[in-house]
C-alpha positions in Angstrom: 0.0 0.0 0.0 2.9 2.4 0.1 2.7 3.1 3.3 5.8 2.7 6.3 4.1 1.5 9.0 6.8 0.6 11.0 7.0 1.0 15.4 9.2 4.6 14.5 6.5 5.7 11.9 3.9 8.3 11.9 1.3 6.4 12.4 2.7 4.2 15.6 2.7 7.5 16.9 -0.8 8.9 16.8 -2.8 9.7 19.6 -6.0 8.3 18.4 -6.5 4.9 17.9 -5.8 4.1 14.4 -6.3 1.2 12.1 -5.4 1.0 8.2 -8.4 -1.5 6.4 -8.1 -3.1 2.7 -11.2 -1.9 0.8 -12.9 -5.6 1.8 -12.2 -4.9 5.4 -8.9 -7.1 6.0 -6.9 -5.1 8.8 -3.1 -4.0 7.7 -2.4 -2.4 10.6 -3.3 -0.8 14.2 -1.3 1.4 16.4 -0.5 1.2 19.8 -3.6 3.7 20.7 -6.0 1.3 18.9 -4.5 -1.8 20.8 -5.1 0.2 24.0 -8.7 1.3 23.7 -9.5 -2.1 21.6 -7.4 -4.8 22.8 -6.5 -5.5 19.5 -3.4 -5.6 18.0 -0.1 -7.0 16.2 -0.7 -11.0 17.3 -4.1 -10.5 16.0 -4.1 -9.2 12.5 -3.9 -12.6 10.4 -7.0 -12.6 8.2 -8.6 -10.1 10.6 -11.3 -8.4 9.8 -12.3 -5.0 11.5 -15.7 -6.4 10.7 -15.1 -8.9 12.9 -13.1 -7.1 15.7 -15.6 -4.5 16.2 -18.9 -5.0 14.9 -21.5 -5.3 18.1 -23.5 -8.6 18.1 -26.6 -6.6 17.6 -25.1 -5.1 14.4 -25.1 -7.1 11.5 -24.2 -3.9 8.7 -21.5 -3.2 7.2 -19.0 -0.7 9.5 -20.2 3.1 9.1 -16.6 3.9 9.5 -15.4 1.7 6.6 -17.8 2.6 4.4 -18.1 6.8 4.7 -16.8 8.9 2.3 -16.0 11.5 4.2 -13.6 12.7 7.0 -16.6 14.0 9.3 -16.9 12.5 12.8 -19.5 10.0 13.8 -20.7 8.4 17.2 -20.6 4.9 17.1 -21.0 1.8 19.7 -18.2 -0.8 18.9 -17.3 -3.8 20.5 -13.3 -4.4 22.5 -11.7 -7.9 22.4 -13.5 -8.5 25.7 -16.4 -8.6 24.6 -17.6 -5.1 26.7 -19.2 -2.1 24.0 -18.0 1.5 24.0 -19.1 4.6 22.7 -17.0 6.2 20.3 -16.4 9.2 17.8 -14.8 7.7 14.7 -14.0 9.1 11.4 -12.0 7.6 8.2 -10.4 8.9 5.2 -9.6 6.8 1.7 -5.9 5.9 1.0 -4.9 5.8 -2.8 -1.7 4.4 -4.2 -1.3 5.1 -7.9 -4.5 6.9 -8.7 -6.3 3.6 -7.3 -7.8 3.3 -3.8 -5.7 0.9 -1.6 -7.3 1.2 1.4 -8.8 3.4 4.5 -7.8 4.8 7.7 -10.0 4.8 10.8 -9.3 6.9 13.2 -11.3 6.4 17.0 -11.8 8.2 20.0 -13.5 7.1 23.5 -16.8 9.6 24.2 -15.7 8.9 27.8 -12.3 10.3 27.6 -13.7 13.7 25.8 -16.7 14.1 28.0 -14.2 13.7 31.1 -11.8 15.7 30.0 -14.5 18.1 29.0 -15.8 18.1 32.1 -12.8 18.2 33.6 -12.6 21.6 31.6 -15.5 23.0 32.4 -14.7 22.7 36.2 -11.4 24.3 36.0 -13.2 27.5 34.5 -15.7 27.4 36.8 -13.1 27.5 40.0 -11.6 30.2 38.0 -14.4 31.9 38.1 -15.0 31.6 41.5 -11.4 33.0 42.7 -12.1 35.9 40.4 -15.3 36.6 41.7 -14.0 36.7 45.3 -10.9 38.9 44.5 -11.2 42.4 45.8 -9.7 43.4 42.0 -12.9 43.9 40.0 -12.6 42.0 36.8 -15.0 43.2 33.9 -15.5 41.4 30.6 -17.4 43.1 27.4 -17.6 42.3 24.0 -15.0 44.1 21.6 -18.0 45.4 19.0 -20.5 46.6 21.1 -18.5 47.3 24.4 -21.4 46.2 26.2 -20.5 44.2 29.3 -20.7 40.2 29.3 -19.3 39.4 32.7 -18.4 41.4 35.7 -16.9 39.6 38.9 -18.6 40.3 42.1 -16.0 42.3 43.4 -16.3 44.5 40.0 -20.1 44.7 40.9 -19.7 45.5 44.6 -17.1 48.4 43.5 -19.3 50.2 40.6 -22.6 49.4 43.1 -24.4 48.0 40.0 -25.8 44.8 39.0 -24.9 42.2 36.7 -28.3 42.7 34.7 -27.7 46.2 35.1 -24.1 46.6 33.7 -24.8 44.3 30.5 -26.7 47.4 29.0 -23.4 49.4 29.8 -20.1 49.8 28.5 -16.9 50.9 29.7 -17.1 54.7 29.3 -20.3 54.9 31.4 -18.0 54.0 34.5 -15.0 56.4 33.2 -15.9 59.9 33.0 -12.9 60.6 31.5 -13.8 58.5 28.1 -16.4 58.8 25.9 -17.5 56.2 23.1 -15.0 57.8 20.7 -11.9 58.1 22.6 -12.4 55.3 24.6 -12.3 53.0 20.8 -8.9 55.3 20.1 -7.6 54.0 23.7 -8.0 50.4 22.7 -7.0 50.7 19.3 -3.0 49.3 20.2 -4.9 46.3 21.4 -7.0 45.9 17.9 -3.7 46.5 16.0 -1.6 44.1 17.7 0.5 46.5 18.4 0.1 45.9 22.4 -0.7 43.2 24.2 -1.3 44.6 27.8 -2.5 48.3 28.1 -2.4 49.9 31.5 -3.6 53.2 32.4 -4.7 55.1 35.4 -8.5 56.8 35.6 -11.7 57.5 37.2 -14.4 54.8 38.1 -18.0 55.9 39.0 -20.0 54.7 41.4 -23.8 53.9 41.1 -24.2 56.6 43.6 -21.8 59.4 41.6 -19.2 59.2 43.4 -16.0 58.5 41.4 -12.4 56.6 42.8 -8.9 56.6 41.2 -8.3 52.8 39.3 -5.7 51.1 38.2 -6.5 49.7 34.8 -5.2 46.3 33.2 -6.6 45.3 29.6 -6.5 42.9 27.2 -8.2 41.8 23.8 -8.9 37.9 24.1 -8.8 37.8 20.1 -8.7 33.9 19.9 -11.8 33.8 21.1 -15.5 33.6 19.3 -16.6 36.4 19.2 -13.6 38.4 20.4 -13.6 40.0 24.1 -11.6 42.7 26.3 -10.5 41.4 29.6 -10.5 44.5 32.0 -9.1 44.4 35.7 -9.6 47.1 37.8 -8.0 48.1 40.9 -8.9 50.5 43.6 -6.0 52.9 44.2 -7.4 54.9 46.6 -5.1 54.1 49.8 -2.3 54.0 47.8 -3.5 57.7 46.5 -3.6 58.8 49.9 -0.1 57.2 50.9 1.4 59.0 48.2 -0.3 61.9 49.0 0.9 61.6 52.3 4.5 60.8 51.6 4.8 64.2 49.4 3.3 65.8 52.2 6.1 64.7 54.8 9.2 65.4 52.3 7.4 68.6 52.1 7.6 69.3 55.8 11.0 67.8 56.0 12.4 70.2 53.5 10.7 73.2 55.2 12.1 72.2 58.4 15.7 71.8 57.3 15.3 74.8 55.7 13.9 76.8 58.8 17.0 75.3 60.6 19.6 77.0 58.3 18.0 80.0 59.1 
C-alpha cells in the first residue's frame, strides 16, 4: 500500500486509535492507541477483519466507519476484544496508491475520555471563576463590537454598586468619566492593531451613587476567542492615592524644616 508503517512511523505514533483496512475490510495495521482502547493488535491481524473485531452482536451492517466517504466524525457503539461495548467518535479517510484506492484509515476516540476531560474543563473554569469573583480586583468582561459588558466579577459589581443585569446594558465609558464612546475606541486601538498586548492606564471609576475613585487599569483583547472579548481588571488605588499623598506631604515638611533650621 505504500505506506511505512513501522514501530518509528507516523502512524505508531498517533494519539488516536488508528487502524489502516483493505477496501474488503482485512486489517493491515493498528497502532498502539487502537490496541489500548480495543485490545487489538499485532498478534491478532492474520486474516482479521475490522468487521469482525468490532462490529457489536446486535449489528449485523457493514462498519459506518469503513464505508463513509467523508472525514466528518461520527458516534458509534463498537465492540473491544473483551467482549464489553464503548461509545465512540470515529471518522476515516480513503488511502490511494497510484491513482487507485488501496485502502482506508480509521481513526477512534473514547466519548468517555472527551466528556471527562470536558468536564474536567468545564470545572477548572468554573473554579476560576470563583477566585475571580471573590478577589477584591474587579474584573469586567465586554464584548469588543458593542463594548457592552458580558461578565463582571462580584468584586467588580460590589465596586461600581451595579448589577450584573444592570451593567450588560453598559459599557466601559459609562463607568469612566474621562472617556467617551470615541476616545475610549482610540484607547484600545493598540490592542485591535496588535501592536500591544497589555495596556495599563490610570483613571476615574464611577459609582452607582456618583461618586468616582482613582483605578488602576489592566486590559487585554482575548482575540482567539469567538466572538472576540476585552478582559479589563480594575483596581482601587485609593489608599495608595492617599499614601502618596501623604508621603509628598512629609518630604514637604521635611524640606521646610531643614530649611527653617539653616535660618
Amino acid at each position: 500500500m505504500g505506506v511505512d508503517l513501522t514501530e518509528s512511523s507516523l502512524f505508531q505514533r498517533l494519539p488516536l486509535a488508528a487502524v489502516i483496512v483493505r477496501s474488503g475490510g482485512e486489517v493491515v495495521a493498528c497502532n498502539a492507541a487502537f490496541e489500548r482502547l480495543f485490545g487489538y493488535g499485532g498478534d491478532d491481524l492474520d486474516e482479521a477483519t475490522l468487521q469482525a473485531w468490532l462490529a457489536p452482536a446486535s449489528d449485523g451492517g457493514p462498519l459506518e466507519e469503513v464505508t463513509a466517504d467523508g472525514v466528518d466524525p461520527v458516534r458509534l457503539q463498537r465492540r473491544c476484544k473483551d467482549g464489553s461495548v464503548i461509545e465512540v467518535e470515529a471518522r476515516s479517510a480513503r488511502l490511494s496508491e497510484d491513482g487507485r484506492e488501496s485502502g482506508i484509515c480509521c481513526l477512534y476516540s473514547e466519548v468517555a475520555d472527551r466528556a471527562a476531560a470536558e468536564g474536567g474543563l468545564r470545572q477548572s473554569e468554573a473554579r476560576m471563576g470563583r477566585i475571580l469573583d471573590q478577589s477584591d480586583d474587579g474584573f469586567f468582561l465586554f464584548d469588543s463590537e458593542t463594548y457592552r459588558f458580558l461578565h463582571a466579577s462580584d468584586g467588580a459589581q460590589r465596586s461600581v454598586g451595579y448589577s450584573m443585569d444592570e451593567l450588560r446594558e453598559m459599557t466601559p465609558w459609562d463607568l469612566k468619566p474621562d472617556f467617551d464612546a470615541r476616545s475610549f475606541a482610540t484607547l484600545v486601538e493598540p490592542l485591535r492593531r496588535g501592536k500591544q498586548s497589555i495596556l495599563s492606564f490610570e483613571t476615574s471609576q464611577l459609582r452607582k451613587d456618583g461618586s468616582t475613585f482613582p483605578v488602576s487599569v489592566r486590559m487585554q483583547l482575548m482575540a482567539q476567542e469567538a466572538p472576540a472579548v476585552f478582559v479589563s481588571m480594575v483596581q482601587d488605588i485609593t489608599e495608595f492615592k492617599k499614601m502618596s499623598e501623604q508621603l509628598r506631604l512629609s518630604q514637604r515638611l521635611e524640606a521646610v524644616g531643614v530649611l527653617a533650621g539653616g535660618l
